[in-house]
C-alpha positions as CSV (number, residue, x, y, z in Angstrom):
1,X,-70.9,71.1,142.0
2,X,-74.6,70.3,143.9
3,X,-75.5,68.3,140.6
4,X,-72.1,66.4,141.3
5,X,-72.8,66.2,145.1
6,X,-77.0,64.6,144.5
7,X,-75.6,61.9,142.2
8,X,-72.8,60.7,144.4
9,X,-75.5,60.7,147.5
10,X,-77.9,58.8,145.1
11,X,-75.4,56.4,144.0
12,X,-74.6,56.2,147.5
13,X,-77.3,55.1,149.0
14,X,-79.4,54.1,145.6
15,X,-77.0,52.3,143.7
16,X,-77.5,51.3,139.9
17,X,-77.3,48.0,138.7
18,X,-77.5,47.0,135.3
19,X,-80.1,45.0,134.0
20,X,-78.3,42.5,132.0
21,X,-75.7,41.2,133.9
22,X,-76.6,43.2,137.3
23,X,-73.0,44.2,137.6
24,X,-73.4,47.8,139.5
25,X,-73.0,51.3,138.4
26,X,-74.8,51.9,135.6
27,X,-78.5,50.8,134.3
28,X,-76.8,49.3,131.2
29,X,-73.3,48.4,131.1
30,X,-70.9,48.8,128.0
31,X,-70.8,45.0,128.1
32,X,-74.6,44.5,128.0
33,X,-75.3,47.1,125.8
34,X,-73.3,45.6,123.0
35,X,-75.6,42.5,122.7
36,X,-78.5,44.6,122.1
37,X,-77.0,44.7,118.1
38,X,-77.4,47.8,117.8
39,X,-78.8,48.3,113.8
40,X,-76.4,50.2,111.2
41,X,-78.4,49.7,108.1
42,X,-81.5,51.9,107.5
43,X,-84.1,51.7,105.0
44,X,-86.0,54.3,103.4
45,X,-89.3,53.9,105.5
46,X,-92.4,56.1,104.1
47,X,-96.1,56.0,105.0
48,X,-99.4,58.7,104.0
49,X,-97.8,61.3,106.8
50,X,-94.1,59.6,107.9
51,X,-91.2,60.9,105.3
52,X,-89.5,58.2,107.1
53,X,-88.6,56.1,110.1
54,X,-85.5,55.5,112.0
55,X,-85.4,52.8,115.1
56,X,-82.4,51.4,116.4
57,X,-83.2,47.5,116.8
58,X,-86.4,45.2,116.5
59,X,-88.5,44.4,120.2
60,X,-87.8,40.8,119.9
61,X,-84.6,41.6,121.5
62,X,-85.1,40.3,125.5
63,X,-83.0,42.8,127.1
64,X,-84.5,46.2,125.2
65,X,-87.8,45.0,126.2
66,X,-86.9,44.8,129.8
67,X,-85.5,48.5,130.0
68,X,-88.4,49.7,127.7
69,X,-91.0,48.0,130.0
70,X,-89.2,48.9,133.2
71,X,-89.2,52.3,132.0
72,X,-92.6,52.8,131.1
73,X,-94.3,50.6,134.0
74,X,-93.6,50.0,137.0
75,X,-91.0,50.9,138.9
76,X,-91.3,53.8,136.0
77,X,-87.6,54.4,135.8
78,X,-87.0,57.7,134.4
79,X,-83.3,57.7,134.4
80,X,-83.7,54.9,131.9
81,X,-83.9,57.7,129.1
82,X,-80.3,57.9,129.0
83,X,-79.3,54.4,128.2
84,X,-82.2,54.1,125.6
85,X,-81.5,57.2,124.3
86,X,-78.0,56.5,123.7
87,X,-79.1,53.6,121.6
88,X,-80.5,55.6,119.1
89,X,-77.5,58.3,118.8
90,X,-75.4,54.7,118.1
91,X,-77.6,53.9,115.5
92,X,-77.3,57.3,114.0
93,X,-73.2,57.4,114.1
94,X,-73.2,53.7,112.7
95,X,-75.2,53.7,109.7
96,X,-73.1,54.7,106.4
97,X,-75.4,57.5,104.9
98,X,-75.5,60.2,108.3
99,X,-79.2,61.3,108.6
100,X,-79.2,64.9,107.1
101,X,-80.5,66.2,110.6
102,X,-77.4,65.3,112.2
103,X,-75.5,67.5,109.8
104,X,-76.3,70.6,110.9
105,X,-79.0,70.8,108.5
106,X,-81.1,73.6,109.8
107,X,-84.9,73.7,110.1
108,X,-85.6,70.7,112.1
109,X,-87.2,70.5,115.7
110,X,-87.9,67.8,118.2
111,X,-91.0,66.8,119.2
112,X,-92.0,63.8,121.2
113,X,-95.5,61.9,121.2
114,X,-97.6,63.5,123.7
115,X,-99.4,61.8,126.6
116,X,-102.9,62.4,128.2
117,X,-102.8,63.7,131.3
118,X,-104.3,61.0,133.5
119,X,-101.4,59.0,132.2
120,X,-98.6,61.4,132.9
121,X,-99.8,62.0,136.3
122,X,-99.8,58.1,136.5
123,X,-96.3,57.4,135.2
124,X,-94.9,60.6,136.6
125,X,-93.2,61.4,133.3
126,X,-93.8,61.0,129.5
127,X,-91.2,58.6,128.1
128,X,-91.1,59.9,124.7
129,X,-90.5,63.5,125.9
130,X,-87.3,62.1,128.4
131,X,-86.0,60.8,125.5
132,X,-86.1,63.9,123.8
133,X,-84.5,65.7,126.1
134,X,-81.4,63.5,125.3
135,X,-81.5,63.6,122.0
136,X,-81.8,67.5,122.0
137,X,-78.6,67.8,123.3
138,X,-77.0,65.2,121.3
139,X,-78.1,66.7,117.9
140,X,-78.6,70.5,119.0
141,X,-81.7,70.3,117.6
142,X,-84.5,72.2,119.4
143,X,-87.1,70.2,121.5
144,X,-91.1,71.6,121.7
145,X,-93.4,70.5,124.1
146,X,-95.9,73.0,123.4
147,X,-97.8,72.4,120.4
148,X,-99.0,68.3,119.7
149,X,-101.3,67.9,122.6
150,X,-103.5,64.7,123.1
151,X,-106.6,65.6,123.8
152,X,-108.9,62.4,124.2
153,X,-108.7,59.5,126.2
154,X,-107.6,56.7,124.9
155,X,-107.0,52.4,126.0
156,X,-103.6,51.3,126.1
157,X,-102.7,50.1,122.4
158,X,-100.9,47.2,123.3
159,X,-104.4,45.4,124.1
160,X,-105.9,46.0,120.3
161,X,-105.8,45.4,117.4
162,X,-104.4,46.5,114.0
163,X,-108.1,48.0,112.9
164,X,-108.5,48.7,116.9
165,X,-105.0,50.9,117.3
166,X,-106.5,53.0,114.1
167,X,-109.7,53.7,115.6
168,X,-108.5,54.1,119.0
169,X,-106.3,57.2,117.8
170,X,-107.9,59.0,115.2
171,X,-108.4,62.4,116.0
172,X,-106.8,62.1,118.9
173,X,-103.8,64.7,118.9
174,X,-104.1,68.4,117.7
175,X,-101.8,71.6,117.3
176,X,-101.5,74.6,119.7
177,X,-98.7,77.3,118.4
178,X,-99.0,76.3,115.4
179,X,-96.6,79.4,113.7
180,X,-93.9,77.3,115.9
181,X,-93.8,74.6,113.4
182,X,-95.1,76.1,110.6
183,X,-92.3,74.8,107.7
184,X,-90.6,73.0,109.9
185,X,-89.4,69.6,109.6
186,X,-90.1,67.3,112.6
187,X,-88.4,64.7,114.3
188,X,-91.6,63.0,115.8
189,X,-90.3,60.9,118.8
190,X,-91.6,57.9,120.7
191,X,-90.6,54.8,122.2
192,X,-92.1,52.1,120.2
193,X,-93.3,51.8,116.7
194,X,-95.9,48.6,115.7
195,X,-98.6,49.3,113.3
196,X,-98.0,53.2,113.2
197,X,-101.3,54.2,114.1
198,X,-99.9,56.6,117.0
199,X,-97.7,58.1,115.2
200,X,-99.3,58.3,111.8
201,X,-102.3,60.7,113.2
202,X,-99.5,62.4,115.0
203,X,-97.9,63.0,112.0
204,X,-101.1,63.9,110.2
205,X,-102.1,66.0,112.8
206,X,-98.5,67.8,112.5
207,X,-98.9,68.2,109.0
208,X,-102.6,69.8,108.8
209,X,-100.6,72.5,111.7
210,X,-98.0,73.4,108.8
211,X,-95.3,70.8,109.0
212,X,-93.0,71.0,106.1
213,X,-91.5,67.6,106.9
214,X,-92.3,64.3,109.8
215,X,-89.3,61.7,110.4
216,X,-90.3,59.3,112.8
217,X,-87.4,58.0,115.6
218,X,-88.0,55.7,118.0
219,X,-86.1,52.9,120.0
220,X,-87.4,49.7,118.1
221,X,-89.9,48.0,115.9
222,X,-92.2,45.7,117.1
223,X,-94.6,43.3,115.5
224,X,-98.3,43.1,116.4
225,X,-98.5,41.4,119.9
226,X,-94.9,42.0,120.6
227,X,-95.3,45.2,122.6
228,X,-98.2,43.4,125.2
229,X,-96.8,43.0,128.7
């Protein structure tokens, strides 16, 4: 009932208005949301660490970038995580062959791409982890924050280059509680995928702790130069 009585005095006072069309109450209506073309087709994606990757549509598309950029910069809207998060539980219900994670396959846990600390107090939140909190509950699938920690500073990857984004990450992450994820297969989750580097030495990383299995998800697919403000 207090949960109930904040969000009617937010929506009171703070109301939403979507971002496509600006019509209010929501920060993406059902309307807007259905020109994003959402994918139902997935391929078999596999790299040195990734046992595969699932995103829901490619960057080029002009609204997805605007959500994604307005959640991860400023004004940093966290409630954002819904509507984006929802995009990928689409993609999961409309592709033909159900990922085995959403079939009560047991074994799996969530686990988001961590930040550094000087960026999360900058942001306020880590955009990867909101997103996981959504899909947690969507899949009942449990969701660690505990045990891939960055531990280096790093530059923003969207100003480098393929051989840059590489360099710029390796070594970057490592495991804490590793006995939580030992044999256990990982949903690795971020917002963004371009050249993998992030989540490649994630993935290592997660793998080296005891992993059993990585399966990268994240919103879209972006070509070099496509994720720069």
């Amino acid at each position: 009932m207090l949960k109930e009585f904040k969000n009617f005095v937010l929506n009171l006072f703070f109301p939403k208005f979507c971002f496509g069309c600006q019509k209010e109450g929501s920060y993406l209506c059902e309307d807007c949301k259905s020109i994003i073309e959402v994918s139902s087709f997935h391929q078999k994606f596999q790299t040195k660490n990734l046992d595969d990757l699932y995103f829901v549509v490619e960057y080029r598309n002009f609204l997805l970038k605007n959500l994604v950029q307005q959640f991860k910069y400023k004004p940093f809207i966290k409630e954002l995580s819904k509507p984006l998060a929802s995009l990928i539980i689409d993609h999961f219900k409309l592709i033909d062959n159900l990922p085995s994670f959403c079939k009560e396959e047991v074994g799996f846990v969530l686990i988001p791409i961590p930040l550094k600390k000087r960026r999360l107090r900058w942001r306020g939140f880590n955009q990867a982890e909101e997103i996981t909190k959504v899909l947690s509950n969507f899949l009942e699938i449990p969701k660690i924050f505990d045990v891939l920690i960055k531990k280096g500073a790093t530059l923003p990857q969207v100003k480098l280059s393929n051989k840059e984004r590489r360099k710029n990450v390796l070594g970057v992450f490592y495991c804490q509680n590793k006995e939580k994820i030992k044999e256990k297969k990982i949903l690795l989750v971020d917002d963004i995928y371009t050249t993998g580097s992030t989540m490649e030495e994630a993935a290592k990383t997660l793998k080296e702790a005891g992993a059993k299995k990585i399966i990268g998800i994240v919103i879209a697919r972006a070509s070099p130069g496509e994720d720069i403000v």
